[in-house]
C-alpha positions as a Markdown table, in Angstrom:
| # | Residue | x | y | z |
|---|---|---|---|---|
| 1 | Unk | 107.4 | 115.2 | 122.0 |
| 2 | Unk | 105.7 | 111.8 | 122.2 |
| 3 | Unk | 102.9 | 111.0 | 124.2 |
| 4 | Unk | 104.2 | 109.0 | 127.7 |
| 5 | Unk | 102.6 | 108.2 | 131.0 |
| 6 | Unk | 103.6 | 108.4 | 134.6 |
| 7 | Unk | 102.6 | 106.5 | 137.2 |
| 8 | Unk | 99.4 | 105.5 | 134.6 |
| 9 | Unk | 98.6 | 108.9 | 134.0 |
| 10 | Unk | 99.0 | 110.7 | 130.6 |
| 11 | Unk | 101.9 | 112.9 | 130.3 |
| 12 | Unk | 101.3 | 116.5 | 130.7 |
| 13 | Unk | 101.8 | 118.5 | 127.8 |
| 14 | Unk | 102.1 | 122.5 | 126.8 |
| 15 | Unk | 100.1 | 123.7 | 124.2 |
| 16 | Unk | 101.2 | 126.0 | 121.8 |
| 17 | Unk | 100.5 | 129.4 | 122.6 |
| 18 | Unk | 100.5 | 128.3 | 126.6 |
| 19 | Unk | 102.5 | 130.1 | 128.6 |
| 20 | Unk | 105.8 | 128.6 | 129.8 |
| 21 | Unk | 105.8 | 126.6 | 132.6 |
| 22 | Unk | 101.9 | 126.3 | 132.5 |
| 23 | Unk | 101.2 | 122.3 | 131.0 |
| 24 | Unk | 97.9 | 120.5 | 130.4 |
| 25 | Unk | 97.0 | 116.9 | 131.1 |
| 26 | Unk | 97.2 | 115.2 | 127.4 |
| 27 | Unk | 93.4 | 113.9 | 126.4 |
| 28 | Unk | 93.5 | 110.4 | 125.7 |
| 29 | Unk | 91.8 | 109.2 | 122.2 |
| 30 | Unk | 88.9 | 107.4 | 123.4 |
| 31 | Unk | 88.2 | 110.5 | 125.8 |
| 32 | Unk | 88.7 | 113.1 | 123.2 |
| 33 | Unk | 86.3 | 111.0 | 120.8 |
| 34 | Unk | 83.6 | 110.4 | 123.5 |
| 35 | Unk | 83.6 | 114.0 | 123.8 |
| 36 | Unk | 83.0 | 115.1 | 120.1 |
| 37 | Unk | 80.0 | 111.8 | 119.7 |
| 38 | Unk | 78.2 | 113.5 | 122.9 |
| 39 | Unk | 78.5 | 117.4 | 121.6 |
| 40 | Unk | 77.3 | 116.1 | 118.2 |
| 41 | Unk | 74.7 | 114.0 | 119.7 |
| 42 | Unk | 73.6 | 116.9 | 121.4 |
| 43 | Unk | 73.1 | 119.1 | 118.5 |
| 44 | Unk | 76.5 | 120.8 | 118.8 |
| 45 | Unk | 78.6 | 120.8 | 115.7 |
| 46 | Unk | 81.8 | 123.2 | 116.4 |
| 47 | Unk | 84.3 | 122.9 | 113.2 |
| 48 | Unk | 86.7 | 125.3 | 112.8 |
| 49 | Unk | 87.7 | 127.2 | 109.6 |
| 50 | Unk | 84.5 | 125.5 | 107.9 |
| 51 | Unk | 83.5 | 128.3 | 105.7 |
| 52 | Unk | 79.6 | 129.9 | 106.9 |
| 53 | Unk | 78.8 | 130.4 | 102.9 |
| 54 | Unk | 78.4 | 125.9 | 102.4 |
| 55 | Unk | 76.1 | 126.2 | 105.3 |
| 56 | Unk | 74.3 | 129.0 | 104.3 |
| 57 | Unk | 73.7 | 127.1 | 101.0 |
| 58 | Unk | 72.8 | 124.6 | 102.2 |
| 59 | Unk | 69.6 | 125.8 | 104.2 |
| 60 | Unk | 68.4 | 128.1 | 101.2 |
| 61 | Unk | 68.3 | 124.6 | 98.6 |
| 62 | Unk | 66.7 | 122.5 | 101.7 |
| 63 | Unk | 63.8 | 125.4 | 102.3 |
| 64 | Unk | 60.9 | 124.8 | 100.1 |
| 65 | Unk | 60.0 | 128.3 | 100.4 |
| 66 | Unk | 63.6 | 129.4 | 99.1 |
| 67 | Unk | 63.9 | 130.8 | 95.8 |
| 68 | Unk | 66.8 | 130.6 | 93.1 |
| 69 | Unk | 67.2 | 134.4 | 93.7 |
| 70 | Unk | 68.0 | 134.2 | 97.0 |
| 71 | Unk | 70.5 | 131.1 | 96.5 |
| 72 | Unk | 72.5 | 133.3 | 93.7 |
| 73 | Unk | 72.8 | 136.2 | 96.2 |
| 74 | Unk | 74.2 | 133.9 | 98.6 |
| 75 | Unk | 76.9 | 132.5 | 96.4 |
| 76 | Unk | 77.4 | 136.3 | 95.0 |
| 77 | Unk | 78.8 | 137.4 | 98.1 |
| 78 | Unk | 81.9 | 135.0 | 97.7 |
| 79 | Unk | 82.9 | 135.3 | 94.0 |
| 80 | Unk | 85.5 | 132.8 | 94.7 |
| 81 | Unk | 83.1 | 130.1 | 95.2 |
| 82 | Unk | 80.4 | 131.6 | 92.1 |
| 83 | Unk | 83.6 | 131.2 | 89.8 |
| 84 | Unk | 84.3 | 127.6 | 91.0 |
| 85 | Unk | 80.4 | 127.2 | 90.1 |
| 86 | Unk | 80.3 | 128.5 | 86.6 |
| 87 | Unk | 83.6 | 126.5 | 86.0 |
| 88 | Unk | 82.4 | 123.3 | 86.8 |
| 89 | Unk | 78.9 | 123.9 | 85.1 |
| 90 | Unk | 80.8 | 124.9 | 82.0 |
| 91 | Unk | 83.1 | 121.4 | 82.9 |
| 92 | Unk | 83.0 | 118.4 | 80.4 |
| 93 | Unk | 82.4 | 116.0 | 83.1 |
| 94 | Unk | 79.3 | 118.1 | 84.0 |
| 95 | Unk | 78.7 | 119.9 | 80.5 |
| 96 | Unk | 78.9 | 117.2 | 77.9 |
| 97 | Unk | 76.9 | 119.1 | 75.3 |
| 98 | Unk | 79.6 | 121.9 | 75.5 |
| 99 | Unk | 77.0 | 124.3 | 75.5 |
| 100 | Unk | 78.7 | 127.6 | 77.4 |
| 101 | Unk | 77.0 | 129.6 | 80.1 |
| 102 | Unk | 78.2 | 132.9 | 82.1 |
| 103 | Unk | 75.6 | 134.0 | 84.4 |
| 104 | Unk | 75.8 | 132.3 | 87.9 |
| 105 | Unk | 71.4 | 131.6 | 88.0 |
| 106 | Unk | 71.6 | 129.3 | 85.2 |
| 107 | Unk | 75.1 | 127.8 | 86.3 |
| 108 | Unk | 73.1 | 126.5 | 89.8 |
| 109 | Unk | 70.0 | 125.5 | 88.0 |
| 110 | Unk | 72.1 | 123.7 | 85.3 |
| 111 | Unk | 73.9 | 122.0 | 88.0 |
| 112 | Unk | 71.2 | 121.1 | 90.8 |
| 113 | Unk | 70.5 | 121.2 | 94.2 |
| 114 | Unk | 72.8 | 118.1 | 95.0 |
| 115 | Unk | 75.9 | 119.2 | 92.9 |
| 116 | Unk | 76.0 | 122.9 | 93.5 |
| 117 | Unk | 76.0 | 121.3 | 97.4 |
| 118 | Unk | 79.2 | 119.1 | 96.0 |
| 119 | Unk | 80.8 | 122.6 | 94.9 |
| 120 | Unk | 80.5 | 124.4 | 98.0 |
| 121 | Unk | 81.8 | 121.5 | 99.9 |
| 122 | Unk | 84.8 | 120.6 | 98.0 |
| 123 | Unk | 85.3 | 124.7 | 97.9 |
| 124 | Unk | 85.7 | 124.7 | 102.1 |
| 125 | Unk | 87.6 | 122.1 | 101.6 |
| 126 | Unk | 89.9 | 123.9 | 99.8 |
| 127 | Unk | 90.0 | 126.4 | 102.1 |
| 128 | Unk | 90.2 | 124.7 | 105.2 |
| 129 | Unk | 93.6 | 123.6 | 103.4 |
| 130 | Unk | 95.2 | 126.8 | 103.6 |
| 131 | Unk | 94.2 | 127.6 | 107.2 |
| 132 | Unk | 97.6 | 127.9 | 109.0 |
| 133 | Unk | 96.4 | 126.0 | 112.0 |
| 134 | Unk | 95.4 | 123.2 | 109.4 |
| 135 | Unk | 99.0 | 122.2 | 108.5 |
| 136 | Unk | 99.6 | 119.3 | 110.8 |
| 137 | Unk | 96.6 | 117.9 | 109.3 |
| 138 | Unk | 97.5 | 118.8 | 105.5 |
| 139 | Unk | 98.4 | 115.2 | 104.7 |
| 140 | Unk | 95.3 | 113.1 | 106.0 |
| 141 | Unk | 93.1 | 115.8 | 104.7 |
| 142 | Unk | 94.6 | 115.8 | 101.3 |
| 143 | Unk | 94.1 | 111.9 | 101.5 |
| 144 | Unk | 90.6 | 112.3 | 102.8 |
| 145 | Unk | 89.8 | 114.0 | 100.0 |
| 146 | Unk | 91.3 | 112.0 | 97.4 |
| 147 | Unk | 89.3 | 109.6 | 98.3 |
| 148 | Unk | 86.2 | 111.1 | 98.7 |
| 149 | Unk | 86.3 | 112.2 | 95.1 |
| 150 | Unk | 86.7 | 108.5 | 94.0 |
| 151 | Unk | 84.0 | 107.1 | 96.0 |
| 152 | Unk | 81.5 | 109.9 | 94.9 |
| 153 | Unk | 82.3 | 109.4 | 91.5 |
| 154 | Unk | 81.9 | 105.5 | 92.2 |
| 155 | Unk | 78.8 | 106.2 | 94.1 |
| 156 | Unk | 77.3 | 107.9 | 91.1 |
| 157 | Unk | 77.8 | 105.3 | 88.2 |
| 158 | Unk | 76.4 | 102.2 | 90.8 |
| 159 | Unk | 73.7 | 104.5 | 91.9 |
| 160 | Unk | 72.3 | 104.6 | 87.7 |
| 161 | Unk | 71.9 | 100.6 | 88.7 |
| 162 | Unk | 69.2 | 101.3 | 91.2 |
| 163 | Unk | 66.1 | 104.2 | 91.6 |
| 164 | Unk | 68.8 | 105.9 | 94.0 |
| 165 | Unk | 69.2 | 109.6 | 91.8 |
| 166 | Unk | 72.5 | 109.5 | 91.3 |
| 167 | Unk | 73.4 | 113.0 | 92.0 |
| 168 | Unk | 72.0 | 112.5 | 95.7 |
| 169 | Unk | 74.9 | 109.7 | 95.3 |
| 170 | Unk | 77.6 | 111.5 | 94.3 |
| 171 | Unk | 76.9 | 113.8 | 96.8 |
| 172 | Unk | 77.2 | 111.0 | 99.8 |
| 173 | Unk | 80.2 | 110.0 | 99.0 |
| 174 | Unk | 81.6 | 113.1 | 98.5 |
| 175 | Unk | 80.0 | 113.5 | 102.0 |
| 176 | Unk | 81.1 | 109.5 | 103.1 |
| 177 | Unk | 84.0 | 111.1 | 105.8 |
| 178 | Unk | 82.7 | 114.2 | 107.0 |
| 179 | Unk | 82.9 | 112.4 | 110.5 |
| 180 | Unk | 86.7 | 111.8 | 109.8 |
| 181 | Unk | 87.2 | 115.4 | 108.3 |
| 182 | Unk | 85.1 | 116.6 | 111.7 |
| 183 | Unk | 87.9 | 114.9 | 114.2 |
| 184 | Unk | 90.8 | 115.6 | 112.3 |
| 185 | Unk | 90.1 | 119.3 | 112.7 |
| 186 | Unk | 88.8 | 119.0 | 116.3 |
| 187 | Unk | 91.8 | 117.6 | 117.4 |
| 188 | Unk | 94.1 | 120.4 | 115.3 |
| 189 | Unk | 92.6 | 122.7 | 116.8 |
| 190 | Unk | 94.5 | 124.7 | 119.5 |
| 191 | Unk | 91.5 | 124.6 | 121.8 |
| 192 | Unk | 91.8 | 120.5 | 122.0 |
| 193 | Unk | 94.6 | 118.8 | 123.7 |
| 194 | Unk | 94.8 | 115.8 | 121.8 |
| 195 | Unk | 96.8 | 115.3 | 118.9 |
| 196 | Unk | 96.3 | 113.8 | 115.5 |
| 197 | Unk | 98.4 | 111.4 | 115.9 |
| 198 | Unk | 98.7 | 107.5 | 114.7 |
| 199 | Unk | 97.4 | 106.5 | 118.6 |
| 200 | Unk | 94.0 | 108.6 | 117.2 |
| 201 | Unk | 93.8 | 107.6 | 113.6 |
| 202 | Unk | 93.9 | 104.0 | 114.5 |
| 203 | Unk | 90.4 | 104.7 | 116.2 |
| 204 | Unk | 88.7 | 107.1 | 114.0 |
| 205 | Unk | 87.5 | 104.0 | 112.0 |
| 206 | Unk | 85.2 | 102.8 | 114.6 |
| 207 | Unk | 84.1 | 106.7 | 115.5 |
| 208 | Unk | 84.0 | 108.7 | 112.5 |
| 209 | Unk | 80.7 | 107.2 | 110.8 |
| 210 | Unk | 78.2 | 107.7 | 113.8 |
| 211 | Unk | 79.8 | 111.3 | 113.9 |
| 212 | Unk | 79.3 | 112.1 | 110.7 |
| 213 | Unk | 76.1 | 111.0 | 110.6 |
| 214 | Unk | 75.3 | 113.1 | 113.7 |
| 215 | Unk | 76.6 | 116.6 | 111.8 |
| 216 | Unk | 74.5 | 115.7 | 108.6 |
| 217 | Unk | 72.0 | 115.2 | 111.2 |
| 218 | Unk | 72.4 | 118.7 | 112.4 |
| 219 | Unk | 73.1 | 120.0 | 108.9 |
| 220 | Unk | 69.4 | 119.3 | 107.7 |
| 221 | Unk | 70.4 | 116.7 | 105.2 |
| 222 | Unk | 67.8 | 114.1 | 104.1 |
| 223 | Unk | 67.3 | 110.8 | 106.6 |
| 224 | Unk | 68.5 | 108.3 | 103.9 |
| 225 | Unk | 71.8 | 110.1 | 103.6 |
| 226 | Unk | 72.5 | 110.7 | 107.2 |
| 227 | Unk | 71.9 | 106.7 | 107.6 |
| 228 | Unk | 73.9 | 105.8 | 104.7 |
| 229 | Unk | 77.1 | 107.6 | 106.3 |
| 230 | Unk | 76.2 | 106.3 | 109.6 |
| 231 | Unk | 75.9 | 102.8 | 108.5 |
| 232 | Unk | 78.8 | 102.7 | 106.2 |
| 233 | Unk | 80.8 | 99.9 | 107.8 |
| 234 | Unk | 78.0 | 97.6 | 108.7 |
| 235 | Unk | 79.3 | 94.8 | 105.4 |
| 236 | Unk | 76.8 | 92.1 | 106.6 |
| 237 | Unk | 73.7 | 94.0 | 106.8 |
| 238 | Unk | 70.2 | 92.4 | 106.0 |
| 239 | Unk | 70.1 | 92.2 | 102.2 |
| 240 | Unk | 67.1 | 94.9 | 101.0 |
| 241 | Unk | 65.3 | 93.4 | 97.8 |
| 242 | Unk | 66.3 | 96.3 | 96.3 |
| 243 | Unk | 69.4 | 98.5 | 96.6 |
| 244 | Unk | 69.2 | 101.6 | 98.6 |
| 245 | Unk | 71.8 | 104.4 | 99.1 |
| 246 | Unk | 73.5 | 102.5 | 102.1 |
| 247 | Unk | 74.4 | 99.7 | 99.6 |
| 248 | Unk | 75.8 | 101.7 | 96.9 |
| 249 | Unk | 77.8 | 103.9 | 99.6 |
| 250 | Unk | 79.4 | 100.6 | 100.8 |
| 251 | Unk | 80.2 | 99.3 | 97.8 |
| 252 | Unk | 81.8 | 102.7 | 96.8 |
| 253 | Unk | 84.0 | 102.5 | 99.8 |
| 254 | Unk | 85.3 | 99.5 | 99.2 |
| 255 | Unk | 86.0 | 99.9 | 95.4 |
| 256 | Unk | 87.2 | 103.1 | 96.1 |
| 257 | Unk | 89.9 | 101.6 | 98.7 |
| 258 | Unk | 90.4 | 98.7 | 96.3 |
| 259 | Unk | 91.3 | 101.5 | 93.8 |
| 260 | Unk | 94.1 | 102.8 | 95.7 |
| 261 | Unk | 95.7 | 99.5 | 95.2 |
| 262 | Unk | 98.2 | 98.3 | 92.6 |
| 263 | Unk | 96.2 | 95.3 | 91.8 |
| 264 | Unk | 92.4 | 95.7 | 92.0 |
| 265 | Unk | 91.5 | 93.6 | 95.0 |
| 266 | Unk | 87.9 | 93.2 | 95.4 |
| 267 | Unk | 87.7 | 90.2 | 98.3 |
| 268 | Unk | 86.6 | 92.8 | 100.7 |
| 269 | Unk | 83.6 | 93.9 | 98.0 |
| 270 | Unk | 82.5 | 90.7 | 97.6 |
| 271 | Unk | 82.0 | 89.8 | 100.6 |
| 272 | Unk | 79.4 | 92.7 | 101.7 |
| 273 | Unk | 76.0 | 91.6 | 101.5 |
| 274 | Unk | 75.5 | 94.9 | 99.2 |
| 275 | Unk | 77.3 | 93.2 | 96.7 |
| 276 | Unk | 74.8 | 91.0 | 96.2 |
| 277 | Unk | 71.9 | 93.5 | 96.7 |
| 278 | Unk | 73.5 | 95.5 | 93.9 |
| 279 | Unk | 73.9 | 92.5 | 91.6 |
| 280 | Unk | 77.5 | 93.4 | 90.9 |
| 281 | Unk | 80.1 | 90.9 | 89.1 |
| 282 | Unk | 83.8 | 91.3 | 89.5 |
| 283 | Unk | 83.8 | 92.1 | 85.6 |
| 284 | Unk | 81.6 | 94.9 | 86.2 |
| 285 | Unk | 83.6 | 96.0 | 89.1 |
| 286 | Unk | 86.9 | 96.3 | 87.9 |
| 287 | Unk | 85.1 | 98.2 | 84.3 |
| 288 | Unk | 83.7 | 100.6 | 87.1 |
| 289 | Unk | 87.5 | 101.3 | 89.2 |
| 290 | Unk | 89.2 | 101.4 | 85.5 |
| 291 | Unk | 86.0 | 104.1 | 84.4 |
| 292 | Unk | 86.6 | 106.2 | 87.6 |
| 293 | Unk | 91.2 | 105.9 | 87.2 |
| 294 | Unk | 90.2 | 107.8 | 83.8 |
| 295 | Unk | 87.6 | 110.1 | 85.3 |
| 296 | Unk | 89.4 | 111.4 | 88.1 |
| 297 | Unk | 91.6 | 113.7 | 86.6 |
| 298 | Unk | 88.4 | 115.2 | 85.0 |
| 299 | Unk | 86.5 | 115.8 | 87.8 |
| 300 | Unk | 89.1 | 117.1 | 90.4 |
| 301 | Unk | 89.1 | 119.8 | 87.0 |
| 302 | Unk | 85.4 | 120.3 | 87.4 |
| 303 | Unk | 85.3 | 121.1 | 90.9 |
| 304 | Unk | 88.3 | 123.0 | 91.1 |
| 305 | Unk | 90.5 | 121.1 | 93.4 |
């Protein structure tokens, strides 16, 4: 049932599982978003179906006192997500000298901190995917993640341009919507009584970066990502003399959306100050979105999704 009002108030609605005759006031967007910036802002980051093992992970790579050891027995206790790892350290994208492995310590240390992170998260993913209270979010979050594959793997070649390590790169844009991913779910959720709808989508552009930035925030990621996701949209920031991660995550973007696109149109690229921070041409450019058509395929095999 669409979304109406009465007498300027929001429609009320039942939620699934209500009992009948029992309806709840519909929560507008802008509400509903205000809400999730304030409980992230606040240190509260509540996704559902987010699998516990990618956050685990992630806080024994970030502690300086953790050992391999102890990240291994962490990924051994879901041998889904250990298999995904040896397949994509045994990958061609990731394994160019071909040179096989079996045993999961040397898959992580062959892979890195940064892209056994990039494993675990495109692993939840997949999960969160086939969670039944998912489905009405199956499309954007298929399309979400399309996309973040491209951009990651565009992050990574303009990041070998600039000192920015180009695995922490690929893993920001891998990372670039987590803010989007964050309210789609939200609002899926039962517990929410807003929908997903186009009245929502049409805001999550202006929302989803400070949100994500806000759950990396909580996450313990590094400062330099966390501001690179946060500042994502801002095209006509101060030129740095030297290209940092924000720049090559904003030029990612963009090619990555000019990608989708029958013809390659790069107007919005060129007219980001990172453009010029990056010292990109539009030769270069469309070499880069042809490299990453090719790649795709490749690396949607090497992380298993």
């Amino acid at each position: 049932m669409s979304r109406g009002t009465a007498a300027g108030r929001p429609v009320a609605a039942r939620r699934p599982g209500a009992a009948a005759g029992v309806v709840e006031p519909r929560v507008e967007p802008f509400e509903f978003l205000s809400r999730l910036a304030a409980e992230v802002s606040n240190g509260t980051v509540n996704l559902p179906c987010f699998p516990d093992i990618v956050l685990r992970i992630r806080k024994a790579l970030s502690d300086p006192r953790s050992t391999p050891e102890k990240t291994v027995k962490i990924v051994g206790t879901e041998p889904r997500l250990a298999a995904r790892l040896l397949q994509t350290a045994n990958s061609a994208i990731f394994n160019p000298a071909g040179k096989p492995l079996t045993d999961l310590r040397t898959a992580i240390t062959r892979l890195g901190h940064q892209l056994v992170q990039c494993v675990a998260m495109a692993f939840a993913v997949q999960q969160m995917k086939a969670q039944g209270s998912l489905h009405v979010i199956a499309e954007p979050l298929n399309r979400l993640w399309e996309k973040s594959i491209a951009v990651a793997s565009i992050c990574q070649v303009l990041a070998r341009r600039t000192r920015v390590p180009p695995e922490e790169a690929f893993l920001t844009g891998l990372l670039h919507g987590i803010g989007r991913l964050y309210i789609m779910v939200r609002a899926a959720d039962d517990s929410q009584a807003c929908r997903y709808d186009h009245a929502l989508a049409d805001m999550v552009a202006d929302w989803h970066p400070s949100i994500g930035k806000a759950v990396l925030e909580n996450w313990g990621f590094v400062e330099g990502m966390c501001d690179a996701v946060g500042d994502q949209a801002t095209y006509e920031r101060k030129p740095n003399r030297e290209a940092d991660l924000t720049d090559v995550l904003i030029i990612g973007i963009l090619l990555a959306d000019a990608l989708q696109e029958e013809k390659f149109d790069l107007s919005r690229c060129t007219a980001a100050s990172a453009f010029a921070t990056l010292r990109l041409t539009q030769k270069e450019c469309i070499a880069i979105l042809r490299h990453t058509h090719y790649q795709l395929g490749s690396m949607h095999d090497a992380l298993g999704c």
